[in-house]
C-alpha positions in Angstrom: -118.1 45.2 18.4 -119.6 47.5 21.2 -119.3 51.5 20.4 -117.7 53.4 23.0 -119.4 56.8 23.9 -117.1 59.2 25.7 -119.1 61.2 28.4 -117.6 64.1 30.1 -118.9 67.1 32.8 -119.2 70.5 31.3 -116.4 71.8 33.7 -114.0 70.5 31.1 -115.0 73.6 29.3 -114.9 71.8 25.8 -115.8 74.1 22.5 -118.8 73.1 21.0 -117.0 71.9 17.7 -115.2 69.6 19.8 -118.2 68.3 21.5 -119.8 67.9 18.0 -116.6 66.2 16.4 -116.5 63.5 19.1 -119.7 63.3 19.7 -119.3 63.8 23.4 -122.2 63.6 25.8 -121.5 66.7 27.9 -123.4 66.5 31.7 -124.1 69.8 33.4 -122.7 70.2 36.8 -125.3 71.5 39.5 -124.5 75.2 40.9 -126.4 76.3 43.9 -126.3 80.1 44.4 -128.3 82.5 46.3 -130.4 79.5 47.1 -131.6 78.6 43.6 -130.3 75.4 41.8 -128.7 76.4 38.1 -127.5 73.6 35.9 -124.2 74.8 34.2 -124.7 75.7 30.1 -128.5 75.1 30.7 -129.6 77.3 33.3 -127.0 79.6 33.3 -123.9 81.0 31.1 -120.4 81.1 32.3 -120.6 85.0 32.3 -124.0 84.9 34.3 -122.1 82.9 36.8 -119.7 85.2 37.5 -122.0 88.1 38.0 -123.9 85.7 40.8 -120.8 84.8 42.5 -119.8 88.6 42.9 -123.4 88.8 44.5 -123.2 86.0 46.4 -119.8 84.8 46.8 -120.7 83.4 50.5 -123.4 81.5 49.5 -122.6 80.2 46.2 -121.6 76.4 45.7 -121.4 73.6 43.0 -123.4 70.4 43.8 -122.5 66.8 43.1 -123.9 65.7 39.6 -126.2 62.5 39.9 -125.1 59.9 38.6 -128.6 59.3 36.8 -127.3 62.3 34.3 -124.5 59.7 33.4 
């Protein structure tokens, strides 16, 4: 029997128990702002993000994940 393994971007926002729990691979989506590259949870915290996008809310945009990261 093949194991299933459930993979999932972090915009789903999932607490870390769940993610433990399940065992859930978790792929960082790509945010581009102010012309640097973050990758979410890695880079850069949900309450950093806000402070960059009130800085630079006309340059600030999420990038497609690669599929290599699934």
């Amino acid at each position: 029997m093949s194991k299933i393994h459930i993979v999932t971007d972090s915009t789903a926002d999932l607490k870390p128990e769940v993610i433990e729990k399940y065992d859930l691979h978790v792929v960082p989506l790509s945010i581009q702002v102010g012309g640097k590259t973050y990758l979410d949870r890695v880079d850069l915290e949900p309450e950093s993000f806000l402070e960059l996008m009130k800085k630079f809310e006309r340059n600030a945009k999420k990038l497609s994940t690669s599929t290599r990261c699934f």
